[in-house]
Every structure is written in C-alpha cells, then in structure tokens.
C-alpha positions as CSV (number, residue, x, y, z in Angstrom):
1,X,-20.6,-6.2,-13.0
2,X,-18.7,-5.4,-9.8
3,X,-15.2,-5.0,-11.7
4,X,-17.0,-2.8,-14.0
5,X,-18.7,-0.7,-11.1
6,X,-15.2,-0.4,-9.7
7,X,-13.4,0.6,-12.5
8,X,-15.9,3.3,-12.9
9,X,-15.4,4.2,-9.7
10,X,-11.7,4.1,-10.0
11,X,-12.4,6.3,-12.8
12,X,-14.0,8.8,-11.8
13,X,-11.8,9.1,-8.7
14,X,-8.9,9.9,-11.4
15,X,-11.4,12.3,-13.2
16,X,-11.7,14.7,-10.1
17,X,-8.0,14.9,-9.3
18,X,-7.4,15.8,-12.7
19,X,-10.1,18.4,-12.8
20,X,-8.3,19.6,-9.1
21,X,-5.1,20.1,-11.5
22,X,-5.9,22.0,-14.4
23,X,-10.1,23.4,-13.8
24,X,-11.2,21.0,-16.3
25,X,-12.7,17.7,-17.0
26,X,-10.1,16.1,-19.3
27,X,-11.3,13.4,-22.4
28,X,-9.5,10.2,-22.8
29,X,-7.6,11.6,-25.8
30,X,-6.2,14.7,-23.3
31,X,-5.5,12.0,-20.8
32,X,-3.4,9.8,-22.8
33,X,-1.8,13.0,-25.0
34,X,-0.4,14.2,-21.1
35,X,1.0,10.8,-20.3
36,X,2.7,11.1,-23.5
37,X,4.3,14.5,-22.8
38,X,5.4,12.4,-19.4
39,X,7.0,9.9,-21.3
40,X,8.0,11.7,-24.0
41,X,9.7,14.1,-21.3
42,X,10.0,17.4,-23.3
43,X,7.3,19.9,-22.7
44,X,7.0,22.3,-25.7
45,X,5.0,25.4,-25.8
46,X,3.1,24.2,-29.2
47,X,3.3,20.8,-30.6
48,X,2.3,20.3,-34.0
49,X,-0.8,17.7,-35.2
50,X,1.4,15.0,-36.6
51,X,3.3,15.3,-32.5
52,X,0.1,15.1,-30.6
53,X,-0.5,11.6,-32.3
54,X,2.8,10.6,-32.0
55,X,2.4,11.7,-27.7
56,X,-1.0,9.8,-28.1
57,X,0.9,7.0,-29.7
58,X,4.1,6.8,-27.4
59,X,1.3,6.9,-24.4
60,X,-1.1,4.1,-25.8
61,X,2.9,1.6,-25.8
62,X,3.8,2.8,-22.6
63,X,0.6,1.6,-21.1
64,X,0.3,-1.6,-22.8
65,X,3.8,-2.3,-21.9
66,X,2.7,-2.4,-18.2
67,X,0.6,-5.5,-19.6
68,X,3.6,-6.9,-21.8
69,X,2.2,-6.1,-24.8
70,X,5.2,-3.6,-26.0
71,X,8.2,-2.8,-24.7
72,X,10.7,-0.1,-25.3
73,X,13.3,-0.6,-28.4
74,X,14.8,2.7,-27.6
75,X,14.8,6.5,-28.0
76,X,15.7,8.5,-31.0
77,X,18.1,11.3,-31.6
78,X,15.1,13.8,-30.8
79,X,14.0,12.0,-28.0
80,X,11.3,10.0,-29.2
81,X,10.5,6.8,-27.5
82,X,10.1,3.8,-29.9
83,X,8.6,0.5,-28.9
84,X,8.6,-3.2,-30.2
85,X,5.5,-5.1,-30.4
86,X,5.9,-8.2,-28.2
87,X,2.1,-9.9,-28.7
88,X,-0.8,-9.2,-30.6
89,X,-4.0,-7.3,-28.8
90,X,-7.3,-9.8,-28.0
91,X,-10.1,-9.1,-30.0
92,X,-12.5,-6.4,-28.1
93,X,-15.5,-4.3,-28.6
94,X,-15.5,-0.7,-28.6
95,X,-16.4,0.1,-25.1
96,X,-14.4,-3.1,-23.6
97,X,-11.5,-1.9,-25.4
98,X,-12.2,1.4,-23.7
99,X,-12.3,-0.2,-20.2
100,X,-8.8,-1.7,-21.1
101,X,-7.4,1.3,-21.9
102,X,-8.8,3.0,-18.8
103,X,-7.7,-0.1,-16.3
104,X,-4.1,0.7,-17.8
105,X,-4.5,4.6,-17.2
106,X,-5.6,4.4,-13.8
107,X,-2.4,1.6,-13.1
108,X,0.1,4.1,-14.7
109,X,-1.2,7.2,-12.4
110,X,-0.7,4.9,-9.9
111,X,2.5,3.0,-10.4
112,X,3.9,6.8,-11.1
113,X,2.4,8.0,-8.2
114,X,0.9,10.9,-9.9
C-alpha cells in the first residue's frame, strides 16, 4: 500500500504543476498526447484525429522504452518516430495497468526535467 500511496502522491504532485502550466487539470489521455508532441518535436496549430493517436501512440513507446520494453527503430521522412517491440507487456488489470503507465509518466517528467 505504501508504493501505491506514493505513487498517488507523486501523482498528484505532477497534476498541480501541470495545472500551474496551462489553468487546467489535464486527463491521462492530454498527458500522454503532450509527451507525444515532445517527442514527436513538431508543434502544429491543428492536428488531425488519426495524429492525436499516433502522438498518444509514439508517447505510450517512448515511455515503455524507459522500461525496455520498445526502443526506437527510427524516424520517418515526416518526422515520425517508429519503435520496435523488444518484449511482450505482463498481464495487468485495468487500474494496475494505469499505475504503470503513471509510474512511467512521472519518470519521464523527471528524467526530462520538465
């Protein structure tokens, strides 16, 4: 329970500087969607819906990479990051897989010191 408390703690922590940033509480979706413009590197005035998954996408790889799950193959002729699959993910409930994901977040904001 104590990892979990922590997290949550961790968590919110990230929550209120984000909220400092840009006035609003962002979801987990808007979360990973901005580290996807970040490593995607091209900020565009309007992405289409078919982009904002690929962001999500290309933000989900970069922070399973961290863990050695994916790494990067390469990046394509418009810039797109592409990642290789290097092991398959455990098997997880919902809200454990959620945890993951956020444990991940919270080491990328601060590995990239944002």
């Amino acid at each position: 329970m104590q990892v979990k408390d922590d997290l949550q703690t961790r968590w919110w922590n990230l929550e209120a500087k984000l909220v400092e940033r840009f006035n609003k509480k962002p979801d987990l979706e808007t979360i990973l969607f901005l580290i996807g413009i970040q490593e995607f590197g091209q900020i565009k005035e309007k992405f289409t819906k078919e982009q904002k998954q690929d962001l999500m996408h290309v933000a989900v790889c970069s922070l399973l990479a961290q863990s050695g799950y994916y790494e990067i193959e390469g990046v394509d002729a418009e810039g797109w990051p592409h990642f290789k699959q290097l092991k398959t993910m455990p098997e997880m409930d919902t809200i454990t897989q959620e945890n993951f994901l956020k444990d991940h977040i919270l080491l990328y904001f601060e590995n990239h010191k944002l």
